[in-house]
N, CA, C and O atoms as a DFTB+ gen file, in Angstrom:
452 C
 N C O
     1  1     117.648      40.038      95.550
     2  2     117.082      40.166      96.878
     3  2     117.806      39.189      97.813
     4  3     118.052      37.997      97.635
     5  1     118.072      39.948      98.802
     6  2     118.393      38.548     100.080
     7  2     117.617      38.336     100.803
     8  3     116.596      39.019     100.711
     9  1     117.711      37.072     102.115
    10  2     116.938      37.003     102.740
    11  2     117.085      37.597     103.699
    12  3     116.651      37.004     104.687
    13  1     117.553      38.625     103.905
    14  2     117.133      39.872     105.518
    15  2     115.998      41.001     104.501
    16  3     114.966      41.433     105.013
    17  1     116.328      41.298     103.288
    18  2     115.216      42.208     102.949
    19  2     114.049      41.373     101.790
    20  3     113.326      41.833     100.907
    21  1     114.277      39.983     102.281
    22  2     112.590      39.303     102.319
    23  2     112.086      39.494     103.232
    24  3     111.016      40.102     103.247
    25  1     112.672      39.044     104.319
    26  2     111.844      39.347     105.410
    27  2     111.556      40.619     105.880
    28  3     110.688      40.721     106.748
    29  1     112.231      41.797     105.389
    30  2     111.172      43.250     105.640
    31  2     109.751      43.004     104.478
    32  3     108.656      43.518     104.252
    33  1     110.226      42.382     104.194
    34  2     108.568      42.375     103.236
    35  2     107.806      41.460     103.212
    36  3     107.190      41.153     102.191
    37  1     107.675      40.724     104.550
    38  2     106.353      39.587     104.954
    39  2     105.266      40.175     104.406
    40  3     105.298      41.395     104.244
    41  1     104.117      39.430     104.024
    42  2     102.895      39.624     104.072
    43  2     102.626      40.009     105.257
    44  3     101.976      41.041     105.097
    45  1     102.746      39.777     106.535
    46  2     102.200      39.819     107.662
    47  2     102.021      41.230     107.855
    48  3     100.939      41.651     108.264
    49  1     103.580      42.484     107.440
    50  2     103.158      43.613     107.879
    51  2     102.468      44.394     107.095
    52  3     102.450      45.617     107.233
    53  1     101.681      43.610     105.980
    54  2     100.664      45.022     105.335
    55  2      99.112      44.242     106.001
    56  3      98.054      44.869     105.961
    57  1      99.192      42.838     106.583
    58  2      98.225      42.503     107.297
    59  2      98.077      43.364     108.187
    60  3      96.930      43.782     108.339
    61  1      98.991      43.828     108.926
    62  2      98.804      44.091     110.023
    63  2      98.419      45.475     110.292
    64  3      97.899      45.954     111.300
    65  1      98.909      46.230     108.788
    66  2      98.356      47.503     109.018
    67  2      96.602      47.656     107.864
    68  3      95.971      48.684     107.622
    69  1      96.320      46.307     107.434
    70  2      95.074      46.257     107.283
    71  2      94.127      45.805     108.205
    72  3      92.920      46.036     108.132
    73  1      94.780      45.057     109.209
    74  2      94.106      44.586     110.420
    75  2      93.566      46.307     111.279
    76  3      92.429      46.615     111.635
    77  1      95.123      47.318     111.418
    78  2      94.604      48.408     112.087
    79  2      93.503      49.104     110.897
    80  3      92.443      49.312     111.488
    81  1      93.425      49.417     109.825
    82  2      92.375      49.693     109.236
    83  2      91.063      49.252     109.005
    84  3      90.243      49.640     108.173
    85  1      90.951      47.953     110.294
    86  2      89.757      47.719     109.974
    87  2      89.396      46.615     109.076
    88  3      88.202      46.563     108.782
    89  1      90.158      45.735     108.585
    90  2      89.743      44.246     108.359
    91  2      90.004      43.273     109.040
    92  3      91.082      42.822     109.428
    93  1      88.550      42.817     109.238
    94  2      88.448      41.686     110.453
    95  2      88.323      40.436     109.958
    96  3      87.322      39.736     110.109
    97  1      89.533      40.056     109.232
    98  2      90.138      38.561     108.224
    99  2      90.938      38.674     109.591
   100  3      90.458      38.075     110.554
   101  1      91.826      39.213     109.720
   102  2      92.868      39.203     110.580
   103  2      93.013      39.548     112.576
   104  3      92.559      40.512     113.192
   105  1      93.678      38.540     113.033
   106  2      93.570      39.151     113.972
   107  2      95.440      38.974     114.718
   108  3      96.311      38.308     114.159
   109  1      95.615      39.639     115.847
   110  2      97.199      39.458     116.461
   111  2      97.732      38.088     116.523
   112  3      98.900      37.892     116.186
   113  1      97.001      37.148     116.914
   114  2      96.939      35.943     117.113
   115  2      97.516      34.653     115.432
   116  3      98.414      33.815     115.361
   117  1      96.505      35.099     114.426
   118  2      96.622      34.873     112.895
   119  2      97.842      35.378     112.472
   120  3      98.739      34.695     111.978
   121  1      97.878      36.611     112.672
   122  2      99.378      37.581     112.349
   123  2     100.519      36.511     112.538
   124  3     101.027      35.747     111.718
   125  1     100.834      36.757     114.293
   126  2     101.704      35.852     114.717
   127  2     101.917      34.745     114.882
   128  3     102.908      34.320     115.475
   129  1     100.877      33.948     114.306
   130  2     101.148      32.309     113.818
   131  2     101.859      32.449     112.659
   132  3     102.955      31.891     112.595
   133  1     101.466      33.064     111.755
   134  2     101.865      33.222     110.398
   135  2     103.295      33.558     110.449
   136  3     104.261      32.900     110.063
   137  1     103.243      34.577     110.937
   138  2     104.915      35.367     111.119
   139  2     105.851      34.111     111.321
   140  3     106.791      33.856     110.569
   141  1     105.541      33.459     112.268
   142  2     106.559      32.391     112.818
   143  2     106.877      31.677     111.833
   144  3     108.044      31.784     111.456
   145  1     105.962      30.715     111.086
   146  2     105.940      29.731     110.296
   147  2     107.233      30.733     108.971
   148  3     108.349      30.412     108.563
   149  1     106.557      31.684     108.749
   150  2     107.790      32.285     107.632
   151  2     109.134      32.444     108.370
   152  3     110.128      31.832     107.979
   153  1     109.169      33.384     109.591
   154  2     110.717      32.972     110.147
   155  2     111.278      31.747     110.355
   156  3     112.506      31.683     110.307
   157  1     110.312      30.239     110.690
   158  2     110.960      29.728     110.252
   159  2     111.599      29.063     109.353
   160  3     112.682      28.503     109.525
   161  1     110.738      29.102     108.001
   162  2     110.985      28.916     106.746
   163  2     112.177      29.325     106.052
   164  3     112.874      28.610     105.332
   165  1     112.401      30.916     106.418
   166  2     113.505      31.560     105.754
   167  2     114.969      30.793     106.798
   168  3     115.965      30.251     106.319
   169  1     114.591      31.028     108.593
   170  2     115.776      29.742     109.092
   171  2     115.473      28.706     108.559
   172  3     116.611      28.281     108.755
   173  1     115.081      28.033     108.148
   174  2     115.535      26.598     107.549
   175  2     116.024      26.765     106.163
   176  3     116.747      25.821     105.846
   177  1     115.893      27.534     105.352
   178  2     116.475      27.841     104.445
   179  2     117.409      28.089     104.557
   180  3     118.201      27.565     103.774
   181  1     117.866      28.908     105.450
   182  2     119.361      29.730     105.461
   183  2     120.140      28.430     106.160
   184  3     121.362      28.550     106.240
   185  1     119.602      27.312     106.628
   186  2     120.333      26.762     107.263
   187  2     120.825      25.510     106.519
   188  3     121.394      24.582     107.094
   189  1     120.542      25.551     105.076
   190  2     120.903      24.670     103.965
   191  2     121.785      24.966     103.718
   192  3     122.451      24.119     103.123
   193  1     122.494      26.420     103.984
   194  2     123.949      26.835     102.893
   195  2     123.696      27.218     101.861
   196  3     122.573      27.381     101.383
   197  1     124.812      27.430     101.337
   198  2     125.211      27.539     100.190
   199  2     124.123      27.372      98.784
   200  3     123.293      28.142      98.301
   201  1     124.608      25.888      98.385
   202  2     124.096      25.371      97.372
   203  2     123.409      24.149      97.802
   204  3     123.873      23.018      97.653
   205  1     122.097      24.474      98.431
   206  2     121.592      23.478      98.932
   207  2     120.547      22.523      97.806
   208  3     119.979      23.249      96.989
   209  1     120.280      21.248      97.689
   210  2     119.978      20.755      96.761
   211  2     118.337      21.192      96.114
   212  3     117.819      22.013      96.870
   213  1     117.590      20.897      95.126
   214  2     116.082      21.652      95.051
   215  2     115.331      20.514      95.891
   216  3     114.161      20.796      96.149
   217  1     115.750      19.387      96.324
   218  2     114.755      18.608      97.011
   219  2     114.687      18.895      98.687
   220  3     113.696      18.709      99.392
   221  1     116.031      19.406      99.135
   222  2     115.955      19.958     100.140
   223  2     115.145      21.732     100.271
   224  3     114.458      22.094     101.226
   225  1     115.428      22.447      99.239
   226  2     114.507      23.536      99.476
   227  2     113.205      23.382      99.353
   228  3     112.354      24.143      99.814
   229  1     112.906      21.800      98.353
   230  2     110.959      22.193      98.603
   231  2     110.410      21.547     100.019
   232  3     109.329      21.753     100.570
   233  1     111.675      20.566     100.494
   234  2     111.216      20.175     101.893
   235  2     111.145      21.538     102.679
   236  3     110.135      21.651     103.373
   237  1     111.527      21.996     102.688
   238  2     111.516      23.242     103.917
   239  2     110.071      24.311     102.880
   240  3     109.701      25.341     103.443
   241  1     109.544      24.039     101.776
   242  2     108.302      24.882     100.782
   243  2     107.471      23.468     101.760
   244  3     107.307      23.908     102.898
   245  1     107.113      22.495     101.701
   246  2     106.104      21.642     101.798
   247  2     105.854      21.898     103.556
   248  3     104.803      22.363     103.997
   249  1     106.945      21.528     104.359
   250  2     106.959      22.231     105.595
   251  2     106.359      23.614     106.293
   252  3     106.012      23.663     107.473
   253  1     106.304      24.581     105.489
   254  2     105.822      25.671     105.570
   255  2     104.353      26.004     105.316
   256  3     103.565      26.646     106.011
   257  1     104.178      25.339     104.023
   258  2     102.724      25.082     103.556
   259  2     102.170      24.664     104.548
   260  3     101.278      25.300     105.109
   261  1     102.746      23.114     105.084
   262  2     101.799      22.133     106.210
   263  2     101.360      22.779     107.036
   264  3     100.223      22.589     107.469
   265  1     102.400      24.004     107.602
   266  2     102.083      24.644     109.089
   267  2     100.981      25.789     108.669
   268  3     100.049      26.113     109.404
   269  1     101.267      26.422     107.205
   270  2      99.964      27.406     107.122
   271  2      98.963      26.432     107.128
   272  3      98.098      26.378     108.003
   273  1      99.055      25.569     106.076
   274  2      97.339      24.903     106.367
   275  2      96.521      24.801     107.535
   276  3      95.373      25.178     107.768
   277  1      97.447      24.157     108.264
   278  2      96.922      23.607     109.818
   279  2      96.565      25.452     110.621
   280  3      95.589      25.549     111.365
   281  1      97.268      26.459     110.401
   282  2      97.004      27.712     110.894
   283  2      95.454      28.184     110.385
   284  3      94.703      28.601     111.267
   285  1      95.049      28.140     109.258
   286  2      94.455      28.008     108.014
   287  2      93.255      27.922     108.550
   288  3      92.355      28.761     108.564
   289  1      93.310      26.481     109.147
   290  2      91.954      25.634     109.444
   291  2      91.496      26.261     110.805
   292  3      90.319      26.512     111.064
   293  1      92.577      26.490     111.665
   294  2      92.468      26.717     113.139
   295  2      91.639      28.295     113.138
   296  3      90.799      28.554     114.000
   297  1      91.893      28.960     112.397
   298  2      92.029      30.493     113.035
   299  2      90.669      31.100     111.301
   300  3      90.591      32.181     110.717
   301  1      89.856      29.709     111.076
   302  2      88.303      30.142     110.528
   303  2      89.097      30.253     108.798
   304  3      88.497      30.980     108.006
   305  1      90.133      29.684     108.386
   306  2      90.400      29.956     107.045
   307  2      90.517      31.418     106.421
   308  3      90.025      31.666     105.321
   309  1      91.185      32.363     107.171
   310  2      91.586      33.695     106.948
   311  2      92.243      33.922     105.783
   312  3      92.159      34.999     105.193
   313  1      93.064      32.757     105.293
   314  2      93.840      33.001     104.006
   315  2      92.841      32.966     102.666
   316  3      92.358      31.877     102.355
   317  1      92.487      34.317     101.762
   318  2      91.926      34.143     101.052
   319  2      92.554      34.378     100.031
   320  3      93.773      34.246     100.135
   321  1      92.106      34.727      98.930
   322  2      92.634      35.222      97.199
   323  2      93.596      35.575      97.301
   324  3      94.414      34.923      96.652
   325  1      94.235      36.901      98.210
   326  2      95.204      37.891      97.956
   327  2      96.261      37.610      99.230
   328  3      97.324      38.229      99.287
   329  1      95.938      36.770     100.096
   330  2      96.512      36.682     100.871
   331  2      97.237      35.399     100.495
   332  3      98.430      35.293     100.777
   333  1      96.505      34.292      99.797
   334  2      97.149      33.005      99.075
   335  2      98.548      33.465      97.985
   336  3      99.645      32.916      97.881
   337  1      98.045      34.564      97.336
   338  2      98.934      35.267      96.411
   339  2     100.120      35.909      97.183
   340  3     101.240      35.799      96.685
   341  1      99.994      36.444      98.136
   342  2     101.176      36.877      99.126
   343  2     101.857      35.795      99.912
   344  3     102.993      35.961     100.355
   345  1     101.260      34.827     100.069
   346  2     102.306      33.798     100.429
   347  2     102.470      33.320      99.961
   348  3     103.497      32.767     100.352
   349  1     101.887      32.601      98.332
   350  2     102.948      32.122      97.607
   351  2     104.017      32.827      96.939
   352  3     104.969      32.118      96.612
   353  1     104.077      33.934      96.688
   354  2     105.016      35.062      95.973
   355  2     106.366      35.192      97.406
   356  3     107.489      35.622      97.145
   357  1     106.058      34.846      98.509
   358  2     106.718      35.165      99.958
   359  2     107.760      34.175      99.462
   360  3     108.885      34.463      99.052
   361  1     107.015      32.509      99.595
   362  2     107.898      31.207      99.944
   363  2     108.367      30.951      98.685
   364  3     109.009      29.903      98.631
   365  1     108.223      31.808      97.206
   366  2     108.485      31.324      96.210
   367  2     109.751      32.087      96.046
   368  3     110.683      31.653      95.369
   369  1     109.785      33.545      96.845
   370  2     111.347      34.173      96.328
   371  2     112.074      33.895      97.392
   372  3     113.292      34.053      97.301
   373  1     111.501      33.427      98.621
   374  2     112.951      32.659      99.587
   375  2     113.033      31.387      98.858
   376  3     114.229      31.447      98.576
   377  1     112.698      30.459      98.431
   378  2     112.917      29.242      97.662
   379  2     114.311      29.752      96.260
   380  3     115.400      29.186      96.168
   381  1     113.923      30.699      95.516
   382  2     114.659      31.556      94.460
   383  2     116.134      31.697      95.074
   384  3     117.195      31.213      94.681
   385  1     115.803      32.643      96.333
   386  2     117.073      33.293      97.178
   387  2     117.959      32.030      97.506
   388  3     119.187      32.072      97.437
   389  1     117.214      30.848      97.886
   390  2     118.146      29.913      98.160
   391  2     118.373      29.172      96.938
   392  3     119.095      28.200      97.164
   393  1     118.052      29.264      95.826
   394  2     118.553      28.591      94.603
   395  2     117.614      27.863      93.774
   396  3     117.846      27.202      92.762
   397  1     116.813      28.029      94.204
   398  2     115.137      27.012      93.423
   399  2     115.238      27.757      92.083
   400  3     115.235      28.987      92.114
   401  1     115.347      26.980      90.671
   402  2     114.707      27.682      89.870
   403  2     113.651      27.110      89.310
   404  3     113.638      25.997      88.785
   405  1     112.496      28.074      89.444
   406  2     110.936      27.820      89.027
   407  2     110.190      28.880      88.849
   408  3     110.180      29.825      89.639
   409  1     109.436      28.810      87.698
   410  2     108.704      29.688      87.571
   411  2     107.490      29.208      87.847
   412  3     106.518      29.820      87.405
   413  1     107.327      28.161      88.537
   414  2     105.873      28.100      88.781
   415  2     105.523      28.020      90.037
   416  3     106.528      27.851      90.726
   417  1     104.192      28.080      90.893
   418  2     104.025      27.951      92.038
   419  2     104.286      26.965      92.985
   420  3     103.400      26.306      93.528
   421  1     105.485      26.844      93.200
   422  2     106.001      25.455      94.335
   423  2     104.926      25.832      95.481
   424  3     105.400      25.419      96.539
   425  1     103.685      26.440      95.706
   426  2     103.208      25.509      97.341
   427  2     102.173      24.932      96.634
   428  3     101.598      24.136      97.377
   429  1     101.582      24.978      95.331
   430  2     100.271      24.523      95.107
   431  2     100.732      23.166      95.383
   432  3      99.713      22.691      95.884
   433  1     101.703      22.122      95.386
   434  2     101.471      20.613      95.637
   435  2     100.941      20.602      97.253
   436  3     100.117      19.732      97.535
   437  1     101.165      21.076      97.800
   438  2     100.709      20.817      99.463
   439  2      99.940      21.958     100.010
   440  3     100.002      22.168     101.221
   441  1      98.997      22.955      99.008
   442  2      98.483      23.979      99.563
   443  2      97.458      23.566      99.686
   444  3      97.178      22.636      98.929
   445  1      96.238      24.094     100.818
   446  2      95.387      23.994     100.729
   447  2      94.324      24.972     101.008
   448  3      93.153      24.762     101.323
   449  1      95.021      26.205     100.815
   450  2      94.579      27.628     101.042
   451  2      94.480      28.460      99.697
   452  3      94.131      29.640      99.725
Protein backbone atom coordinates (compact mmCIF):
# COMPACT_ATOMS: atom_id res chain seq x y z
CA UNK A 1 0.00 0.00 0.00
CA UNK A 2 1.13 3.62 -0.44
CA UNK A 3 0.32 6.57 1.05
CA UNK A 4 -2.05 8.22 -1.71
CA UNK A 5 -4.24 4.92 -1.51
CA UNK A 6 -4.21 5.18 2.44
CA UNK A 7 -5.60 8.03 2.24
CA UNK A 8 -8.58 6.90 -0.12
CA UNK A 9 -9.33 4.80 2.78
CA UNK A 10 -9.69 7.25 5.86
CA UNK A 11 -12.03 6.23 8.35
CA UNK A 12 -13.61 9.50 7.90
CA UNK A 13 -15.31 8.47 4.53
CA UNK A 14 -17.36 5.48 5.76
CA UNK A 15 -18.11 8.05 8.76
CA UNK A 16 -19.39 10.11 6.65
CA UNK A 17 -21.57 7.99 4.76
CA UNK A 18 -22.77 6.61 8.22
CA UNK A 19 -23.27 10.08 9.37
CA UNK A 20 -25.71 10.38 5.97
CA UNK A 21 -27.41 7.15 7.18
CA UNK A 22 -28.31 8.38 10.18
CA UNK A 23 -25.74 8.04 13.00
CA UNK A 24 -25.65 10.81 15.22
CA UNK A 25 -21.88 9.85 16.78
CA UNK A 26 -20.88 11.99 13.98
CA UNK A 27 -21.22 15.23 12.80
CA UNK A 28 -19.39 17.64 9.60
CA UNK A 29 -17.57 19.43 12.12
CA UNK A 30 -16.03 15.81 14.01
CA UNK A 31 -15.53 14.52 10.36
CA UNK A 32 -13.36 17.45 9.50
CA UNK A 33 -11.34 17.77 12.58
CA UNK A 34 -10.48 14.29 12.19
CA UNK A 35 -9.75 14.39 8.47
CA UNK A 36 -7.13 17.08 9.10
CA UNK A 37 -5.27 15.58 11.94
CA UNK A 38 -4.79 12.30 9.48
CA UNK A 39 -3.72 14.58 6.47
CA UNK A 40 -1.55 15.79 8.58
CA UNK A 41 -0.11 12.77 9.90
CA UNK A 42 0.37 11.07 6.55
CA UNK A 43 2.30 14.94 5.58
CA UNK A 44 4.48 14.53 8.31
CA UNK A 45 5.22 11.25 7.47
CA UNK A 46 5.91 11.71 3.97
CA UNK A 47 8.00 14.45 5.03
CA UNK A 48 10.58 12.09 6.84
CA UNK A 49 11.77 10.50 3.50
CA UNK A 50 12.97 7.79 2.74
CA UNK A 51 14.24 5.82 5.64
CA UNK A 52 13.15 7.80 8.32
CA UNK A 53 14.22 6.59 11.80
CA UNK A 54 11.24 4.49 14.16
CA UNK A 55 11.64 7.29 16.78
CA UNK A 56 10.86 9.84 14.34
CA UNK A 57 7.74 7.93 12.92
CA UNK A 58 6.19 7.39 16.45
CA UNK A 59 6.77 11.17 16.99
CA UNK A 60 4.55 12.05 14.18
CA UNK A 61 1.98 8.39 15.86
CA UNK A 62 2.11 10.33 19.41
CA UNK A 63 1.37 13.74 17.59
CA UNK A 64 -1.60 12.50 15.93
CA UNK A 65 -2.99 10.65 18.87
CA UNK A 66 -2.54 14.09 20.99
CA UNK A 67 -4.64 15.97 18.40
CA UNK A 68 -7.41 13.08 18.30
CA UNK A 69 -7.59 13.08 22.00
CA UNK A 70 -8.00 16.74 22.44
CA UNK A 71 -10.77 16.37 19.25
CA UNK A 72 -12.08 13.44 21.39
CA UNK A 73 -12.83 15.46 24.43
CA UNK A 74 -14.09 18.59 22.52
CA UNK A 75 -16.74 17.19 20.16
CA UNK A 76 -18.61 14.77 23.46
CA UNK A 77 -16.03 11.66 22.95
CA UNK A 78 -17.45 10.37 19.53
CA UNK A 79 -14.58 7.95 19.14
CA UNK A 80 -15.93 4.69 20.27
CA UNK A 81 -15.07 0.74 19.87
CA UNK A 82 -15.02 0.68 16.09
CA UNK A 83 -14.07 3.90 15.43
CA UNK A 84 -10.85 3.48 17.99
CA UNK A 85 -10.23 0.30 15.77
CA UNK A 86 -10.29 2.42 12.53
CA UNK A 87 -7.89 4.75 13.67
CA UNK A 88 -5.63 2.69 15.04
CA UNK A 89 -5.50 0.27 11.92
CA UNK A 90 -5.36 4.06 9.83
CA UNK A 91 -2.02 5.45 11.84
CA UNK A 92 -0.68 1.93 12.18
CA UNK A 93 -0.37 1.22 8.22
CA UNK A 94 0.90 4.87 7.50
CA UNK A 95 3.50 4.22 10.36
CA UNK A 96 4.19 0.51 8.25
CA UNK A 97 4.18 2.60 4.80
CA UNK A 98 6.82 4.72 6.26
CA UNK A 99 8.87 1.85 7.69
CA UNK A 100 7.64 1.10 11.36
CA UNK A 101 7.84 -2.49 11.95
CA UNK A 102 5.19 -3.52 14.58
CA UNK A 103 2.77 -5.63 15.08
CA UNK A 104 1.35 -4.10 17.84
CA UNK A 105 -0.78 -1.08 18.48
CA UNK A 106 1.62 2.02 18.41
CA UNK A 107 -1.26 4.69 19.59
CA UNK A 108 -2.23 2.77 22.75
CA UNK A 109 0.94 4.65 24.60
CA UNK A 110 -0.75 8.14 24.13
CA UNK A 111 -4.38 7.06 23.37
CA UNK A 112 -6.99 7.99 25.19
CA UNK A 113 -9.92 7.02 23.09
Amino acid sequence: MTFEELIRSKPTIAWKKRMDEGDDLFTGENIQAVDEVLDAYISGLKELGERPTAEAILKQVEEAVSRLNEWNDEYDYFIETMEREELAEFIGEGAKIAGLESEEDITEEWREW
